[in-house]
C-alpha positions in Angstrom: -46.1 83.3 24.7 -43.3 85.3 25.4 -42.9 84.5 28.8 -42.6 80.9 27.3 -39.9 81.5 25.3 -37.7 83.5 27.4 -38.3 80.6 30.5 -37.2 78.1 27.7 -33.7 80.3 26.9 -33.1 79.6 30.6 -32.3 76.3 29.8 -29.0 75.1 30.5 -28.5 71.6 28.9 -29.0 70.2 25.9 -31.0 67.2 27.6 -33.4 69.7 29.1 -34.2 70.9 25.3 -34.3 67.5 24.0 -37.2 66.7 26.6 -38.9 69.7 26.2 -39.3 69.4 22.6 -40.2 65.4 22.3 -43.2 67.2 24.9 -44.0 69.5 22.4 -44.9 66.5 20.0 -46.6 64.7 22.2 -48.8 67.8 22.7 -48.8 68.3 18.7 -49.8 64.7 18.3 -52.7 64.9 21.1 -54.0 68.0 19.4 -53.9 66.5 16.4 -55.9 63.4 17.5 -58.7 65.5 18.2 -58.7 67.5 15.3 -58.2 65.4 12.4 -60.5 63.2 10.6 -60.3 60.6 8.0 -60.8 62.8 4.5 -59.3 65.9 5.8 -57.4 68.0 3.7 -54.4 68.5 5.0 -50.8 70.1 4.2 -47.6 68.0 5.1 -45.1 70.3 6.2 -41.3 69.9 5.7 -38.6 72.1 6.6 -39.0 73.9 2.9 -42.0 73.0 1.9 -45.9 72.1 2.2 -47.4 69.6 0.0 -51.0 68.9 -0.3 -53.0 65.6 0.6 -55.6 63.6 2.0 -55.6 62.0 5.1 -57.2 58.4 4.5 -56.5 56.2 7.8 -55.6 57.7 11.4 -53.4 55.4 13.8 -52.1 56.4 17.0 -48.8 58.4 16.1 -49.0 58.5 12.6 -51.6 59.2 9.3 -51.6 57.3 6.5 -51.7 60.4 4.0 -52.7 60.5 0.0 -50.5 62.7 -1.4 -50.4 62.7 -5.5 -52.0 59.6 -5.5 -49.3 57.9 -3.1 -50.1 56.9 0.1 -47.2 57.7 2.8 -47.4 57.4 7.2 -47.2 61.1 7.9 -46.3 62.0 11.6 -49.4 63.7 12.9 -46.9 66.9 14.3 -46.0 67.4 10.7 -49.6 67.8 9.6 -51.5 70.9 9.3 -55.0 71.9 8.5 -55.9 73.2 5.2 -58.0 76.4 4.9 
């Protein structure tokens, strides 16, 4: 992991980043394809917070998510598994 990180402070240009990280939600979105299921538990995390829910419908980018008994499209690379 390191090694990752220093290879990615070699970067130079901001368009370099910017492609690198829509990668790293495509890989986040494959990943969580495979992992989540209709009726999972789940946390949707934002920049200051978590907030609890149940996914209910999966499409291909997004989850439809019950959170306090509202239903919202979540992104699949802002959802997280909970324990």
């Amino acid at each position: 992991m390191l090694n990752i990180k220093n290879e990615i402070r070699k970067l130079d240009s901001l368009s370099e980043l910017n492609e690198l990280s829509a990668f790293i939600n495509d890989c986040k979105v494959m990943l969580g394809r495979m992992s989540f299921s209709v009726g999972d538990k789940v946390y949707v995390v934002q920049k200051t917070k978590k907030t609890e829910g149940r996914i209910t419908k999966i499409n291909k980018v997004k989850c439809v998510v019950d959170m306090r008994g509202r239903l919202y499209n979540v992104p699949m690379s802002m959802l997280e598994m909970r324990k």
